[in-house]
C-alpha positions in Angstrom: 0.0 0.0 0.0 1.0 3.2 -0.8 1.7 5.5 1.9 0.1 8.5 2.4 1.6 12.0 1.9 1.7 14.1 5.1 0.1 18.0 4.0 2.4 20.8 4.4 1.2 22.4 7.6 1.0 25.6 5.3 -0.8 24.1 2.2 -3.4 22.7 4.9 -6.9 24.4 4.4 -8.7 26.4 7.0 -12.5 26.2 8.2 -14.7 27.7 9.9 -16.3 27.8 13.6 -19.2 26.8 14.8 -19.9 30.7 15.6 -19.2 31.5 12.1 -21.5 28.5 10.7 -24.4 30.0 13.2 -24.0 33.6 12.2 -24.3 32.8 8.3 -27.3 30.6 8.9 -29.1 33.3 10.8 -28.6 35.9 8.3 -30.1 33.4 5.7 -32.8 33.0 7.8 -34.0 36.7 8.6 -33.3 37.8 5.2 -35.7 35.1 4.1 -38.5 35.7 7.1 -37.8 39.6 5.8 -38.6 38.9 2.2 -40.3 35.7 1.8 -37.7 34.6 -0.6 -35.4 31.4 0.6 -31.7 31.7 0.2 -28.9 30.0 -1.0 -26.2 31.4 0.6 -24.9 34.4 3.4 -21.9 36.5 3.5 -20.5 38.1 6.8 -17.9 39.9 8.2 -15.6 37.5 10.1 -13.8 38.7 13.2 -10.4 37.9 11.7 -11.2 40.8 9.5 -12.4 38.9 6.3 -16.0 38.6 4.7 -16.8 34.5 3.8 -20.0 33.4 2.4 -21.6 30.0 3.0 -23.9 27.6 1.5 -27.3 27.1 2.9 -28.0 23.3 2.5 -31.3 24.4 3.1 -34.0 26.8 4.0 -37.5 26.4 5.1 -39.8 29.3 5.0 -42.9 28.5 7.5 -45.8 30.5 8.5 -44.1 31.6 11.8 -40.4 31.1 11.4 -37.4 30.5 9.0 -34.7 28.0 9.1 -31.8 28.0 7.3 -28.8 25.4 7.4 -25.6 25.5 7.0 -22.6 22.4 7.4 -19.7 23.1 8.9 -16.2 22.8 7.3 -13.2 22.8 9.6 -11.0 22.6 6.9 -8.0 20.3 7.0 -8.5 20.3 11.0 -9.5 17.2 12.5 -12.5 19.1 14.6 -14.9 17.3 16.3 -17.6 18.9 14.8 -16.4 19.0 11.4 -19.4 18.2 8.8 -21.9 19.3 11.7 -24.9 20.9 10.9 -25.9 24.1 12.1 -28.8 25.5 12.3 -31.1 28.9 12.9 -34.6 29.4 13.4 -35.4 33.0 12.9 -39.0 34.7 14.1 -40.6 37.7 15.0 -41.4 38.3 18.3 -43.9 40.9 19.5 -41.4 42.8 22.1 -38.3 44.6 21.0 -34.8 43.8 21.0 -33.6 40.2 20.1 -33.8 36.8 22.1 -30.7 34.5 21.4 -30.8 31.2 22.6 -29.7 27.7 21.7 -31.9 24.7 20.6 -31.5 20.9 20.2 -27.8 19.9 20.4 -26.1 23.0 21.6 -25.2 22.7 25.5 -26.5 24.8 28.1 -23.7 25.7 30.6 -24.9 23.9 34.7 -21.3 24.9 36.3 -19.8 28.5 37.0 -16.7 29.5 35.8 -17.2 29.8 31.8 -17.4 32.8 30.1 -21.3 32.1 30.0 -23.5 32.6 33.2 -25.2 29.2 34.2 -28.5 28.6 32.6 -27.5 29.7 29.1 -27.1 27.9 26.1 -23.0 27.4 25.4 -23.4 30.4 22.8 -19.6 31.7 23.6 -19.3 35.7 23.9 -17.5 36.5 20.5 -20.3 34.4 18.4 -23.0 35.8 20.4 -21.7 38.9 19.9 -21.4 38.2 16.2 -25.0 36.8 15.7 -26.9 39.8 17.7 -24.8 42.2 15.1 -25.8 40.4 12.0 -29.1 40.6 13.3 -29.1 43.9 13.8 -27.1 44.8 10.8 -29.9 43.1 8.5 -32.6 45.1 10.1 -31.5 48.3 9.8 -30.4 47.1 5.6 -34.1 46.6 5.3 -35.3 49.4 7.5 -37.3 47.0 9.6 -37.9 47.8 13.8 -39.3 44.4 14.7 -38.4 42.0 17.8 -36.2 38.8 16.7 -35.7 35.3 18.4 -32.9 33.2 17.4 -32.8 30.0 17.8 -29.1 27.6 17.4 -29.6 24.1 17.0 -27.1 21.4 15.9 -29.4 18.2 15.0 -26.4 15.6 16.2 -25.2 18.1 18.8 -25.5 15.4 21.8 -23.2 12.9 19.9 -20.9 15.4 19.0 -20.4 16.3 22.3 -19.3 13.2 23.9 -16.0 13.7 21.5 -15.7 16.9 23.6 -14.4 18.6 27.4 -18.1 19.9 27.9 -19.2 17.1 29.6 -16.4 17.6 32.9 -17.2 21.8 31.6 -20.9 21.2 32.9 -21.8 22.3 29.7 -24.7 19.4 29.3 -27.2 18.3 26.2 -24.4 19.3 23.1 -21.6 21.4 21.9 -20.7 25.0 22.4 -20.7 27.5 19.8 -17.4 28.6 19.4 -15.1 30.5 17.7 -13.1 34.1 18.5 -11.6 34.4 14.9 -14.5 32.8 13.0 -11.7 30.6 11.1 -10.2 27.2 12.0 -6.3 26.8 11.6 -5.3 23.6 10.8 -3.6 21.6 14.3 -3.8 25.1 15.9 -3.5 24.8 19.6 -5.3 27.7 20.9 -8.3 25.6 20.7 -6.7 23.2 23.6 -5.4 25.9 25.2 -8.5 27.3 25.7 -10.6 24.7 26.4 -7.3 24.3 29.2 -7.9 27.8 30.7 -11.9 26.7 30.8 -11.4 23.9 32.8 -8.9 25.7 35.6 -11.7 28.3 35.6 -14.4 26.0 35.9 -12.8 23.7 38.9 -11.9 27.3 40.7 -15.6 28.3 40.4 -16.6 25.3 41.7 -14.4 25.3 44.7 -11.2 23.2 43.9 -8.0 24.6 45.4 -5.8 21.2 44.3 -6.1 20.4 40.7 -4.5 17.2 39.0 -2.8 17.6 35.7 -2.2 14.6 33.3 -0.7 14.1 30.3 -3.8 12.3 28.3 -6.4 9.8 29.4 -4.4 7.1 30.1 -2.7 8.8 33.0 -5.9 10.7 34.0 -7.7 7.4 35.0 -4.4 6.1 36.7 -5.1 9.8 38.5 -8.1 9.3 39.2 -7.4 6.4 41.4 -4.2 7.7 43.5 -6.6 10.7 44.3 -10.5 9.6 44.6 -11.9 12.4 47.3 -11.3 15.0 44.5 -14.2 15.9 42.2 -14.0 15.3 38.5 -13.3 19.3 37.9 -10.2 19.0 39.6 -8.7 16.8 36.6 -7.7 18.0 33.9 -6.2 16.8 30.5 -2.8 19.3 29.8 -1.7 17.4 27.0 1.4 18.2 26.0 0.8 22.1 27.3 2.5 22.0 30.8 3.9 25.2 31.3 0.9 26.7 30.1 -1.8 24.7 32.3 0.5 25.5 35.6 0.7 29.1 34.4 -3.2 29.1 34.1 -3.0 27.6 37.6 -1.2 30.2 39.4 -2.8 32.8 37.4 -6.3 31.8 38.8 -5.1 31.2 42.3 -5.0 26.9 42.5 -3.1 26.2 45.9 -2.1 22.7 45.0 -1.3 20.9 41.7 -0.4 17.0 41.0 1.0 16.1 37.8 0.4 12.6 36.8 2.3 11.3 33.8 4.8 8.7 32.3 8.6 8.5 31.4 8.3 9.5 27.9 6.8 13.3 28.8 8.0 13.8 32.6 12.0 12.8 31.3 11.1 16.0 29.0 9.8 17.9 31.7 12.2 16.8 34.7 15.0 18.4 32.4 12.9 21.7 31.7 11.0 21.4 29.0 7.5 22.9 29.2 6.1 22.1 26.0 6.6 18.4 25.7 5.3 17.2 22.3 7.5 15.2 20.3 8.1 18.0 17.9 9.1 20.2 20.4 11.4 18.7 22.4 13.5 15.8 23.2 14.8 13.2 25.9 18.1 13.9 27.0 19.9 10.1 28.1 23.1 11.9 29.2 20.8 13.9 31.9 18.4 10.8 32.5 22.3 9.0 32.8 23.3 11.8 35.6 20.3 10.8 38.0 20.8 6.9 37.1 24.4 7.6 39.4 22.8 9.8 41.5 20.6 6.8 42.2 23.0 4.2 42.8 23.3 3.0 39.3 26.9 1.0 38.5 29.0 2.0 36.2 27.3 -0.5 33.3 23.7 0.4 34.0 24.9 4.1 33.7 26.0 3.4 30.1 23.3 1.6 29.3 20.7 4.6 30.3 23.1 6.8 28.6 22.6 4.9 25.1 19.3 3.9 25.7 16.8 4.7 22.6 13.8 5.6 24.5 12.9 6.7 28.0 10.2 3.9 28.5 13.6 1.8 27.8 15.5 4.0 30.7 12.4 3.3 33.3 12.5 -0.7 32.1 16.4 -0.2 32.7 15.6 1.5 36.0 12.8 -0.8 37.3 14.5 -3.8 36.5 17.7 -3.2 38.3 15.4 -2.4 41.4 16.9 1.4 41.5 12.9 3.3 42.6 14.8 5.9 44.2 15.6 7.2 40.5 12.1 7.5 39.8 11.2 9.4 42.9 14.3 12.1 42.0 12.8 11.9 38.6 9.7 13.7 39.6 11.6 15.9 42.3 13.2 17.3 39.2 9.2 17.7 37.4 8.4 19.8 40.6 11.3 21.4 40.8 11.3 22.7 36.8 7.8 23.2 37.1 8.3 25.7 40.2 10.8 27.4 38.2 9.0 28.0 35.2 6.4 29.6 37.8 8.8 31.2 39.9 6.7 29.6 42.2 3.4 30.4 44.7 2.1 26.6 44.4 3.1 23.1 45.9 3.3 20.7 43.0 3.6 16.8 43.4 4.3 14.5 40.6 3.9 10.8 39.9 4.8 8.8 37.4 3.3 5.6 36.2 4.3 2.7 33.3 1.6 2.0 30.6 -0.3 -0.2 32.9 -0.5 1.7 35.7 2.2 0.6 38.1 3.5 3.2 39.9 7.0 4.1 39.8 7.6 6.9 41.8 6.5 10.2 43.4 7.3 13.1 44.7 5.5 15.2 47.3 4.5 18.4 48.5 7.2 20.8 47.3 6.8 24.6 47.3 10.1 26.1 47.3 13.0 25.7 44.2 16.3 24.5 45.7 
């Protein structure tokens, strides 16, 4: 079989948000409830400072309301909601002003902490902001002073969202509409980072001073275990964006963090590197070597750890020869890089576990950089 050709990151094509999708629908829709005439497509103003136009894949002119439809193209990204549809129901409504709310599959927000007040359908400020100024925008075009209701529904909005953080968000019953740029960039992380920032909000509103940060799933259920008296807010998924989810954590006032990981990301971390993505950084054997002797390692297991090709290889090195102690300065060094790149103000722990879940060592309770 042939392989397949990775894209140039800068060949990849962009899409757009859910915000932008909602926004284009719902200027179909009033400009049809205005004229009586369905359309086929909407052009707006995008807050990255571009005008885009989108295809309505439908829209229904009833007696009482339009809806229009529009499917979502994320581009080259592989978005969650990519191919969604997204729809608006536009009406007139006998009171001024306009009534924005969201319908079957968008989420309504239960927990404090997002940028929405509890109650409200996940209709994120920036979209909300953009579908109240199309709305008015078409009005005033027409010269019409009539109340509006908007309605944004995504049919398979539930599904969706089980792909999705809004579940441990408290954002229940579908997805958010999102977007501050109204474009998608392919692999972008702001999106992660984001949704990263949300979640440290969210536990803080809901009363978490010790957060545990993990390094994917895996080590989040491993986490979940070494710490069951805290609530589900206070875990959180960093990925590979550790310097900035401790960041977010000092910045919002956490008291306490844990980071739970394996070999692979922590030997990254232990020797200072915040971003630990494969692409961004790499293990070091002749540092992971140092702490081997520091541990009590001979002079042949030293050189082994030193050539080694992989730091699960190091930690099967490690394990094998009975040396635990070099796991436990293993994530003394985490904390102590981590404090660093804080210059400090929290206790971090750190633990590290293999691929099944054994543990392999920990450190505890430090606040201060040596």
């Amino acid at each position: 079989m042939e392989k397949k050709e990775k894209k140039d990151p800068s060949q990849m094509r962009q899409g757009y948000t859910t915000g932008a999708c909602s926004t284009a629908a719902t200027k179909a829709a009033l400009i049809a409830l205005i004229t009586g005439e369905s359309q086929e497509e909407a052009t707006i103003h995008l807050p990255v400072g571009r005008d885009a136009t989108f295809t309505m894949e439908k829209c229904e002119i009833g007696e009482l309301a339009v809806s229009a439809e529009t499917i979502k193209d994320a581009g080259d990204d592989p978005d969650a909601t990519h191919k969604a549809r997204i729809v608006s129901t536009v009406s007139w409504i006998d009171s001024p002003g306009i009534i924005l709310d969201g319908g079957i599959g968008v989420g309504r927000v239960t927990k404090p902490g997002l940028p929405v007040p509890v109650g409200e359908a996940a209709i994120n400020p920036v979209p909300r902001k953009m579908l109240l100024t199309v709305v008015q925008e078409t009005l005033q075009e027409f010269k019409i002073n009539r109340g509006v209701k908007v309605v944004i529904s995504v049919p398979d909005g539930e599904e969706i969202a089980k792909k999705t953080l809004n579940g441990r968000l408290g954002i229940v019953g579908g997805i958010s509409i999102l977007g501050t740029r109204g474009i998608v960039v392919p692999f972008s992380s702001s999106a992660y980072m984001a949704s990263i920032a949300e979640a440290v909000s969210v536990a803080k509103a809901c009363g978490c001073e010790h957060l545990v940060l993990t390094t994917g799933g895996r080590s989040e259920k491993f986490a979940m275990q070494q710490f069951p008296e805290l609530p589900e807010e206070a875990f959180i998924e960093m990925g590979d964006f550790v310097g900035f989810s401790l960041k977010q954590c000092k910045k919002q006032g956490i008291q306490k963090v844990s980071l739970v990981g394996m070999m692979g990301k922590f030997s990254k971390l232990a020797q200072g590197a915040m971003m630990v993505h494969s692409k961004g950084s790499s293990v070091d054997f002749g540092f992971l070597a140092e702490i081997a002797r520091l541990s009590g390692a001979n002079e042949e297991l030293f050189r082994e750890v030193a050539m080694a090709n992989t730091a699960s290889q190091v930690g099967e090195l490690m394990a094998e020869a009975n040396h635990h102690v070099f796991f436990n300065k293993l994530s003394e060094a985490c904390c102590y890089q981590s404090l660093k790149h804080i210059k400090g103000g929290i206790e971090i722990d750190t633990t590290i576990y293999t691929l099944k879940g054994q543990l392999l060592g920990r450190a505890v309770g430090i606040d201060t950089i040596d």
